[in-house]
Backbone as a printed PyTorch tensor [residue, N CA C, xyz], in Angstrom:
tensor([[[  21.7240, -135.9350, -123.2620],
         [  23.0070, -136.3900, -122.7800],
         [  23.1330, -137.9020, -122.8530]],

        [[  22.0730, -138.5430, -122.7790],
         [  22.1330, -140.2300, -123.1890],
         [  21.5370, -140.1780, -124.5660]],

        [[  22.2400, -141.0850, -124.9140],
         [  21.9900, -141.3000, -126.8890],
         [  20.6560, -142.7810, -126.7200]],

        [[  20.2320, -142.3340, -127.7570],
         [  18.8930, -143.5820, -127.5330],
         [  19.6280, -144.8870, -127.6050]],

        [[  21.0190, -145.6490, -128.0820],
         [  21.3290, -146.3850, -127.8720],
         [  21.4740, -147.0100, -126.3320]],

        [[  21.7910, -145.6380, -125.2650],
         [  21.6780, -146.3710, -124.0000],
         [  20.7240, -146.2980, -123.4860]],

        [[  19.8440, -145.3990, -124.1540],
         [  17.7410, -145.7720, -123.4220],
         [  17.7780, -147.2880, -123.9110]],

        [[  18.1200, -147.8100, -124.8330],
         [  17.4410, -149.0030, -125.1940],
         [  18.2940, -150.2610, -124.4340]],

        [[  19.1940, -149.7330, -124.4940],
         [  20.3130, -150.7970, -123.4860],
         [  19.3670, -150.9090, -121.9300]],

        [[  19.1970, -149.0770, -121.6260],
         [  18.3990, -150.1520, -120.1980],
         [  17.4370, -150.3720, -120.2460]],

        [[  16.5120, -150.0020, -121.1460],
         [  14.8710, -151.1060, -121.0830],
         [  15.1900, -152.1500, -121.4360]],

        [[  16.2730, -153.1530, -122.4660],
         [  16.5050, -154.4010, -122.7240],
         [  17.1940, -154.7850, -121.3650]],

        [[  18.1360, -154.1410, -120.8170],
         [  18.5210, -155.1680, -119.0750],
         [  17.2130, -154.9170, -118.0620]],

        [[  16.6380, -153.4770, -118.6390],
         [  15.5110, -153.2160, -117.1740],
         [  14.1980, -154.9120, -117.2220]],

        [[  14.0380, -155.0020, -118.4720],
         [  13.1510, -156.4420, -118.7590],
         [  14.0270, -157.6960, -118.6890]],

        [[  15.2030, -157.6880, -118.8230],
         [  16.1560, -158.7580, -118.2930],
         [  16.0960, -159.2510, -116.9490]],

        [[  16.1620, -157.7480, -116.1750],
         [  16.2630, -157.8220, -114.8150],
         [  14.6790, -158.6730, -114.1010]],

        [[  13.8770, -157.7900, -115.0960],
         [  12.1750, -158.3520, -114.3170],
         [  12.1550, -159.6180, -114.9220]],

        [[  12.4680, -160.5480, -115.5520],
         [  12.2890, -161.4950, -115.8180],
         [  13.9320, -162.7580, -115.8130]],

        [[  14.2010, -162.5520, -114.2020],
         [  15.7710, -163.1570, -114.5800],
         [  15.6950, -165.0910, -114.6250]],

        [[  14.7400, -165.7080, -114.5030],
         [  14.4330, -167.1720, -114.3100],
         [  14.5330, -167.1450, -115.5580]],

        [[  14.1710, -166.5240, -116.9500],
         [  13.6130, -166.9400, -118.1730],
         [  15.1080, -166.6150, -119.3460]],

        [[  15.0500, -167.2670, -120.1340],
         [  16.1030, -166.8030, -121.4340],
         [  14.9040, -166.0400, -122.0260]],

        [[  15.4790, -164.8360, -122.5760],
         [  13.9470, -163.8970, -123.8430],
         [  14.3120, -163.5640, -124.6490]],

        [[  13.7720, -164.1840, -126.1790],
         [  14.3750, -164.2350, -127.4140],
         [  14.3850, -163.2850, -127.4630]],

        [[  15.2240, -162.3560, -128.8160],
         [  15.4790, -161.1920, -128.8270],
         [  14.1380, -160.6140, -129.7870]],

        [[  13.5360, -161.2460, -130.4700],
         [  12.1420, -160.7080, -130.5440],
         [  11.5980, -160.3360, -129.9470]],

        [[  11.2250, -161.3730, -128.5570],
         [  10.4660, -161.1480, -127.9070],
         [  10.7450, -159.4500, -126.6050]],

        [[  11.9700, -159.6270, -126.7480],
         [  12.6110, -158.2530, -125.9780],
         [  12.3350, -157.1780, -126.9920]],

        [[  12.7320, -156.9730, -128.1000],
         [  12.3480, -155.9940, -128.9040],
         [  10.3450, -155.7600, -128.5560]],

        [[   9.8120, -156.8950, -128.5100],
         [   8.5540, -156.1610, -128.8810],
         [   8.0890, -155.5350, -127.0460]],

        [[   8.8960, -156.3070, -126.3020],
         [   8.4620, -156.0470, -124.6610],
         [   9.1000, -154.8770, -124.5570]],

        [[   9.9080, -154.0760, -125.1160],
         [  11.0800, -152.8570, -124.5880],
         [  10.7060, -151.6170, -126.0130]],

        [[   9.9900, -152.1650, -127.0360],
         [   9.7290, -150.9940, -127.9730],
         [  10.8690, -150.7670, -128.8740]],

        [[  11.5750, -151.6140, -128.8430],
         [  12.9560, -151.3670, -129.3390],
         [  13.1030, -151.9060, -130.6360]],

        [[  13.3270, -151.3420, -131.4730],
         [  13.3050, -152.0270, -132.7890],
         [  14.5240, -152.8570, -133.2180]],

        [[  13.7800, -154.6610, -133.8800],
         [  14.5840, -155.3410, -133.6020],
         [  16.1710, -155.8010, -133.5250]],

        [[  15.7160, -154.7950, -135.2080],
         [  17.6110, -154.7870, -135.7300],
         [  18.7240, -153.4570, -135.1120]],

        [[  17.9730, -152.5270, -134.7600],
         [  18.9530, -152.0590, -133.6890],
         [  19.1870, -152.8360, -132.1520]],

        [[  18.1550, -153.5820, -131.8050],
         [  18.4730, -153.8170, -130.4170],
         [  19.6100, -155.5000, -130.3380]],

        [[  19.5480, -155.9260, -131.7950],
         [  20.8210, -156.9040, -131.8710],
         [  21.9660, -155.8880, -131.6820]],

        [[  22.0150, -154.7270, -132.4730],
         [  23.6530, -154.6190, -131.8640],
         [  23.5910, -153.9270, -130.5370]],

        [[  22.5240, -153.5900, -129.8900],
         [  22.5350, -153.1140, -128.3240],
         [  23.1900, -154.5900, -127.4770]],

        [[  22.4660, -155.4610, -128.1140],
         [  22.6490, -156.8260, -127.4290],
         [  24.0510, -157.0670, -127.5950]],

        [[  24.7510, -157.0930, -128.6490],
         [  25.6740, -157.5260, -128.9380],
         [  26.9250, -156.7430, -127.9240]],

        [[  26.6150, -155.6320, -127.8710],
         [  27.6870, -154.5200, -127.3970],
         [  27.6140, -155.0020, -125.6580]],

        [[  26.1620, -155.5260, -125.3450],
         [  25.9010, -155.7160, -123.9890],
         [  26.3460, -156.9050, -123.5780]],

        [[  26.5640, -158.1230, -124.4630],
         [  27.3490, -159.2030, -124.4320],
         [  28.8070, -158.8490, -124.2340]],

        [[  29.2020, -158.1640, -125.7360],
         [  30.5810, -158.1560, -125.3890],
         [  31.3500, -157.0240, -123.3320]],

        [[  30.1820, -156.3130, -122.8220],
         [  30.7360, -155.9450, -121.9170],
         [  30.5850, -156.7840, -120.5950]],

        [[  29.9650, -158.0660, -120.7880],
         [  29.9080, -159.3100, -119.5000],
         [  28.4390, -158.8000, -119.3840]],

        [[  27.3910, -158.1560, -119.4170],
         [  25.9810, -157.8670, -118.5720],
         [  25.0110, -159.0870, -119.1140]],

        [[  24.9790, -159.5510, -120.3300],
         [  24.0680, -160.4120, -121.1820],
         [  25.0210, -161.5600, -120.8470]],

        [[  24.3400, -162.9300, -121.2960],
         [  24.5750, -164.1630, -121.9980],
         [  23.8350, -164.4290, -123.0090]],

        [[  23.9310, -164.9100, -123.8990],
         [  22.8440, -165.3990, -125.0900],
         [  23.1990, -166.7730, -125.1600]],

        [[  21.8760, -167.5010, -125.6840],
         [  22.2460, -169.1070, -126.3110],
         [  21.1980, -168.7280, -127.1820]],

        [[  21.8930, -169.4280, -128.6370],
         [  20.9210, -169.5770, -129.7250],
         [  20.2190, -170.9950, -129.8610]],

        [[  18.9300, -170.8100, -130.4910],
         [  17.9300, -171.9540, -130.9230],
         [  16.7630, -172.5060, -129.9040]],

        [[  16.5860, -173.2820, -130.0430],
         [  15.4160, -173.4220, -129.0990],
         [  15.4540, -173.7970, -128.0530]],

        [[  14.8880, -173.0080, -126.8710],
         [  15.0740, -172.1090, -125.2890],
         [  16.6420, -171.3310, -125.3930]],

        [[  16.5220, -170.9100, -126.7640],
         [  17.4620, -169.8430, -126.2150],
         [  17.3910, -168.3380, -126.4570]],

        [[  17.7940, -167.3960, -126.2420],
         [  17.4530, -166.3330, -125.5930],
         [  18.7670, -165.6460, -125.2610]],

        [[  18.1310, -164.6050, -123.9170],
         [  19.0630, -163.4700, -123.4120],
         [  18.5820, -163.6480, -121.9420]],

        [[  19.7190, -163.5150, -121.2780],
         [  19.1400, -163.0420, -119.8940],
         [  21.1350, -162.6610, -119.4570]],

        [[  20.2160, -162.1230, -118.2540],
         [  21.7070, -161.4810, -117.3060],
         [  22.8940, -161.9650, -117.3080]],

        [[  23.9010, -161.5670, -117.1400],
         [  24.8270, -162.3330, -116.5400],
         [  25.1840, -162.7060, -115.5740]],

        [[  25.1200, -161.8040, -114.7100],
         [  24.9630, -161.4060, -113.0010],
         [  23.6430, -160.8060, -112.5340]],

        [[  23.6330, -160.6320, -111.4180],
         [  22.7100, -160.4450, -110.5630],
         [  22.0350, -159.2240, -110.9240]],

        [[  21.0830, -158.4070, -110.4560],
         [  20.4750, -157.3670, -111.2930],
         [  21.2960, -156.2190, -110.6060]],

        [[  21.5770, -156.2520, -108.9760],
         [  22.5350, -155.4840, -107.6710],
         [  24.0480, -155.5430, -108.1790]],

        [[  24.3870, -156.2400, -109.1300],
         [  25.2880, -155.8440, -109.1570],
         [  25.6110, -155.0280, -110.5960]],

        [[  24.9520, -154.7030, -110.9310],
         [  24.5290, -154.1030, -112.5070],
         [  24.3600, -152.3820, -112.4400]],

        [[  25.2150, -151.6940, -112.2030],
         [  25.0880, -150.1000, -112.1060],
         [  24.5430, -149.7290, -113.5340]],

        [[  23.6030, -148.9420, -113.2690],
         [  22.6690, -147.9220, -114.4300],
         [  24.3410, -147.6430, -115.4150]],

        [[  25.1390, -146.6750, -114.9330],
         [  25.8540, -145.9530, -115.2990],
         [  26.9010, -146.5480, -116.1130]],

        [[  27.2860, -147.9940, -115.5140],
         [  28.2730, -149.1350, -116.2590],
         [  27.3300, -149.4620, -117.8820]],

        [[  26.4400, -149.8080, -117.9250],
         [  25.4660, -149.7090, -118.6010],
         [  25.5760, -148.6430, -120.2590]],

        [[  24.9730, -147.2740, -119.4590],
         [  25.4050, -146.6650, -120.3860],
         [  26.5700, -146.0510, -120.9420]],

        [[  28.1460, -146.2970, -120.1550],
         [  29.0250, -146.3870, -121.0310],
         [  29.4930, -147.7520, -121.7450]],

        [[  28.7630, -148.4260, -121.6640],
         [  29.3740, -150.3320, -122.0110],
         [  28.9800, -149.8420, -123.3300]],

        [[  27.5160, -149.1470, -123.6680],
         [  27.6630, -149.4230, -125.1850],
         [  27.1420, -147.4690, -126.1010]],

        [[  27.5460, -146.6640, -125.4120],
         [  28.3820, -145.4620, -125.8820],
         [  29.7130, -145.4790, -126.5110]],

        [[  29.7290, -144.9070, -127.3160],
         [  31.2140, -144.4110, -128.1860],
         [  31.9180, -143.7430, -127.6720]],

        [[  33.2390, -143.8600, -127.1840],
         [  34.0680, -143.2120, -126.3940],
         [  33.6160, -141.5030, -126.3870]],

        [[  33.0560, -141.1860, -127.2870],
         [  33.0380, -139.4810, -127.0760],
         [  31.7760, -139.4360, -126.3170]],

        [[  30.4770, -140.1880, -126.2860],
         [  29.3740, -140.1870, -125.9000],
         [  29.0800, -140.8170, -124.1820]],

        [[  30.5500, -141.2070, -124.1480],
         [  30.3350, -141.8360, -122.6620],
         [  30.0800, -140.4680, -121.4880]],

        [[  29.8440, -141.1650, -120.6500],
         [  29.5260, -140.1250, -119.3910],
         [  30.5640, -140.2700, -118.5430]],

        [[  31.7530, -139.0500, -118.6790],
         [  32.5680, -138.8940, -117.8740],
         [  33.1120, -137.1390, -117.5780]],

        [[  33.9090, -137.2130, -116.9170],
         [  34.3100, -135.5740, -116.5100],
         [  34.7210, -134.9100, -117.3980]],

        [[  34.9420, -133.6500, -117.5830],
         [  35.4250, -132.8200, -118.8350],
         [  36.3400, -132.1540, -118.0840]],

        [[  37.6600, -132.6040, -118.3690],
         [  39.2690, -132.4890, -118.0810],
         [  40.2630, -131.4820, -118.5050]],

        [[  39.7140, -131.1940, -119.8580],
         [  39.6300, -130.2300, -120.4890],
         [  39.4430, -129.1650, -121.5160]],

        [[  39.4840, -128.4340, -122.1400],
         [  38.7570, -127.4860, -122.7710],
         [  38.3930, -128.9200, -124.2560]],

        [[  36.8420, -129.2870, -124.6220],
         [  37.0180, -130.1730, -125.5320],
         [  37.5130, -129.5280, -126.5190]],

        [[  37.3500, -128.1840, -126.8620],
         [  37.3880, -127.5980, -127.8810],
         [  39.3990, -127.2430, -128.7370]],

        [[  40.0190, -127.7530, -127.1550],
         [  41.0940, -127.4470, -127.2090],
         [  41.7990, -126.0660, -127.6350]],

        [[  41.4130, -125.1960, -126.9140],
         [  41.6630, -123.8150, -127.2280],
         [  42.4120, -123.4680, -126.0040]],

        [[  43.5610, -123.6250, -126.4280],
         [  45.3440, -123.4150, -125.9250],
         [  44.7170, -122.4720, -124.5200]],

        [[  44.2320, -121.5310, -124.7620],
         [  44.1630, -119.9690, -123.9580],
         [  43.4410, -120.6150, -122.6360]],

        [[  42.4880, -121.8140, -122.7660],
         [  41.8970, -122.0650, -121.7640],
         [  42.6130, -122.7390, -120.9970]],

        [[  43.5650, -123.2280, -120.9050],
         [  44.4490, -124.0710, -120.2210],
         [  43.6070, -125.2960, -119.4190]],

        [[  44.0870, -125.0130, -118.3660],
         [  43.6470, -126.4040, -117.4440],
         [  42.1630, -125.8050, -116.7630]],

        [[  41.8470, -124.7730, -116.8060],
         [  40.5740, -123.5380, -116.8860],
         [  39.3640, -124.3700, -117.6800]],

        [[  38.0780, -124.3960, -117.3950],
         [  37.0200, -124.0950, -118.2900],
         [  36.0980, -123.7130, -118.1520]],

        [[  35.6590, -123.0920, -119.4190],
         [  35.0360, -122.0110, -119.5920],
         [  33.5210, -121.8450, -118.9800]],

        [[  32.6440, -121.1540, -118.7230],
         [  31.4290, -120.8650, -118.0670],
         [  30.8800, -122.0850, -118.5870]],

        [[  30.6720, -122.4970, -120.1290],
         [  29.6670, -123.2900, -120.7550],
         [  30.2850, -124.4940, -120.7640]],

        [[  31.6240, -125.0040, -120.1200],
         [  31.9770, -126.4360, -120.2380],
         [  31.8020, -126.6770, -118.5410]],

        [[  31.9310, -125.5100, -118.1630],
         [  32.3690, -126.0030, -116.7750],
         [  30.4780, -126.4350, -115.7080]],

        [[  29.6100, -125.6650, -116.6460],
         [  28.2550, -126.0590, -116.2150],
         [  27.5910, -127.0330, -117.0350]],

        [[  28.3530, -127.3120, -118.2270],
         [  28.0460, -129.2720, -118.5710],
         [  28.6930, -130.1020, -117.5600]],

        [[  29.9350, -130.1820, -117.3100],
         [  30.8700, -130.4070, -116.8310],
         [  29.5870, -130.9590, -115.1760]],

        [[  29.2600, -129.8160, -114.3580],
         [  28.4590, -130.1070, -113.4880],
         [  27.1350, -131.0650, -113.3300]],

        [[  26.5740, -130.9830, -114.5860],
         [  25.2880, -131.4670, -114.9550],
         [  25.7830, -133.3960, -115.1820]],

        [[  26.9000, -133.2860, -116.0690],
         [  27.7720, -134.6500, -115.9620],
         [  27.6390, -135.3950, -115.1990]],

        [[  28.0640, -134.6080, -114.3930],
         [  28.8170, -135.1250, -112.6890],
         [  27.2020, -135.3160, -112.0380]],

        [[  26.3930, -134.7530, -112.6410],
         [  25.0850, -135.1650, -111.7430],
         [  24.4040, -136.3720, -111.8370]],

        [[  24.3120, -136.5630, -113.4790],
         [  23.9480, -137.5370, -114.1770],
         [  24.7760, -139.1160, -113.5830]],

        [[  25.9180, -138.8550, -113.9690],
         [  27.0360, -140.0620, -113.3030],
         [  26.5840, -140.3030, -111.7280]],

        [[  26.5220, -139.5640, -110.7620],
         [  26.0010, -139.6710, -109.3490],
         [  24.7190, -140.8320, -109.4420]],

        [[  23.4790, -140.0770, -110.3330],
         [  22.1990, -140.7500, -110.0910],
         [  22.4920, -142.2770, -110.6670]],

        [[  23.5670, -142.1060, -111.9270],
         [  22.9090, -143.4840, -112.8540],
         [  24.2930, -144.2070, -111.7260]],

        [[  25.2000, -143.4840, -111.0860],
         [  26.3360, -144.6490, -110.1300],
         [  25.7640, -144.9530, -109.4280]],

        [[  24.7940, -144.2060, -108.7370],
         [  24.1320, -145.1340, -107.3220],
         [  23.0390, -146.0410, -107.6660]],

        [[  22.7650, -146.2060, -108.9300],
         [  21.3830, -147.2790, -109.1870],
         [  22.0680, -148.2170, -109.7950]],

        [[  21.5940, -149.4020, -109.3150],
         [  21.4690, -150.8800, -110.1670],
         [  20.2590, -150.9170, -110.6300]],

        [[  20.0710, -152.3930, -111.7830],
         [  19.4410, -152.3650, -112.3450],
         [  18.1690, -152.9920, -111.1510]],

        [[  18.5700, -153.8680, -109.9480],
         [  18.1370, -154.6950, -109.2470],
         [  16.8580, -153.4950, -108.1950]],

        [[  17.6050, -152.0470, -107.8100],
         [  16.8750, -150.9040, -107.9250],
         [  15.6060, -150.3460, -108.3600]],

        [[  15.8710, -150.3900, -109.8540],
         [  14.6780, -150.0390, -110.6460],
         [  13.3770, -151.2890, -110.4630]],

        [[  13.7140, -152.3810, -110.2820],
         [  12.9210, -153.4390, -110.5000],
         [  11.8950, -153.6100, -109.4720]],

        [[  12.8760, -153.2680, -107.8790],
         [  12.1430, -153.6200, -106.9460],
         [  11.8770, -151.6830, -105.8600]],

        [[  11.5680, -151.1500, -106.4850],
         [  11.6730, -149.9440, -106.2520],
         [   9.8640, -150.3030, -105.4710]],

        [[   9.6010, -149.4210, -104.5920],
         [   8.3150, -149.6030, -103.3570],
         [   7.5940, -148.7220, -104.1530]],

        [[   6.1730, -149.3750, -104.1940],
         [   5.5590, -147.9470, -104.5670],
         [   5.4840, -147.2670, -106.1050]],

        [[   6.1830, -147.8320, -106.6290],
         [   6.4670, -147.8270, -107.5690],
         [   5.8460, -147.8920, -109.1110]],

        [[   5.3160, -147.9190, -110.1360],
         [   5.2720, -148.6670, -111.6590],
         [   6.1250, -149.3770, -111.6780]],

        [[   5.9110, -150.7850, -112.0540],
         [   6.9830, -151.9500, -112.4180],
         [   7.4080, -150.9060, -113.9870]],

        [[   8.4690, -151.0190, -114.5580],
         [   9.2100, -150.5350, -115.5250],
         [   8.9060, -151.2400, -116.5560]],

        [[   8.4900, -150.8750, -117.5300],
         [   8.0690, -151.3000, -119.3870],
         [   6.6500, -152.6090, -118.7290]],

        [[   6.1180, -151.6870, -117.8570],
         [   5.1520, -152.9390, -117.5000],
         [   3.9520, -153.0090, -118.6410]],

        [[   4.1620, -152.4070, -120.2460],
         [   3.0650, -152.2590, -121.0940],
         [   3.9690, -152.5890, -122.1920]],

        [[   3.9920, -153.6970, -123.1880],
         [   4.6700, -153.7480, -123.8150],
         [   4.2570, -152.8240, -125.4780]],

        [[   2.4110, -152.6410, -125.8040],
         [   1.8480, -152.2660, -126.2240],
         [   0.7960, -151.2230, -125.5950]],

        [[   0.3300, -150.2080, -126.0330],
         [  -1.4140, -149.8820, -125.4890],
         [  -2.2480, -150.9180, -125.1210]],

        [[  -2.2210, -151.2940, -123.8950],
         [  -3.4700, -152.5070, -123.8440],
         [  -3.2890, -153.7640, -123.9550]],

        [[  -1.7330, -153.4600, -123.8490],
         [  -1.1630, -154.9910, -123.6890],
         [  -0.6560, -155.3220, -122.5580]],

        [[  -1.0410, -155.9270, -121.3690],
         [  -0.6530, -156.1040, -120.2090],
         [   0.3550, -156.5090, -120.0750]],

        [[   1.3230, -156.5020, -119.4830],
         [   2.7640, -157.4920, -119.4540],
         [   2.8190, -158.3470, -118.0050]],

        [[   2.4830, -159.5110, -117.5680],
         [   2.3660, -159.8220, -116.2030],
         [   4.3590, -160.3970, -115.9010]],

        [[   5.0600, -159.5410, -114.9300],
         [   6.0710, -160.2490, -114.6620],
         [   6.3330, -160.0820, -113.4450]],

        [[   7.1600, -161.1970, -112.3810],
         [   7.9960, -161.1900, -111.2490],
         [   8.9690, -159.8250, -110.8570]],

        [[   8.2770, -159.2900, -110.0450],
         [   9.3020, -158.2670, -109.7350],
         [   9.9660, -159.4220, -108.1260]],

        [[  11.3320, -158.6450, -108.6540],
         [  12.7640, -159.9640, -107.5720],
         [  12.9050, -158.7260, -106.3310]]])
């Protein structure tokens, strides 16, 4: 139900978030998030154009947040850079558009339809600020490699 474009959107803000003092070239985010580089420019790009990123190019420049990590919902996230059909929202009605179903749907839309609505709940009530400082926890992409330690500030 999430397209790997928005897995990679939140490991690039989830390492945004753990590291918000720093600008992080977009290399360096690709190799910390697993994300391969030339897809995660247009993750970046899509994440710019929805206010979550800033970028400055050249030297000390980088990516980091725009806002705060609390004010950053999981869920804003993965529709900022989903394709209108791929976003996570309610199913209104029959997608298939089959007249007979009217304002009705059917057994198999109406239990996506639920699962939706579950998904939207978990990723509406989390910020990114959430995941970061969660108790108890694994710090998030805390391995950027096998055996590659990643030491960062959890906020």
């Amino acid at each position: 139900m999430i397209s790997s474009t928005a897995e990679y959107a939140l490991r690039a803000m989830s390492w945004l978030a753990l590291t918000p003092d720093e600008r992080v070239a977009s290399s360096a985010l690709a190799e910390k998030t697993l994300v391969p580089v030339d897809y995660l420019a247009k993750v970046l790009q899509l994440l710019g154009d929805a206010g979550f990123i800033e970028g400055r190019r050249g030297v000390r420049g980088g990516y980091r947040l725009a806002k705060p990590a609390g004010e950053i919902r999981l869920l804003d996230i993965v529709n900022a850079v989903s394709r209108n059909e791929l976003q996570l929202k309610p199913i209104e009605a029959c997608p298939l558009g089959i007249k007979s179903h009217g304002a009705a749907l059917c057994p198999l839309h109406r239990t996506m339809d639920r699962a939706i609505a579950a998904v939207m709940d978990v990723l509406g009530d989390r910020t990114l600020a959430d995941l970061v400082s969660e108790e108890d926890a694994p710090t998030p992409l805390c391995e950027s490699r096998a055996g590659i330690g990643v030491s960062v500030k959890r906020t």
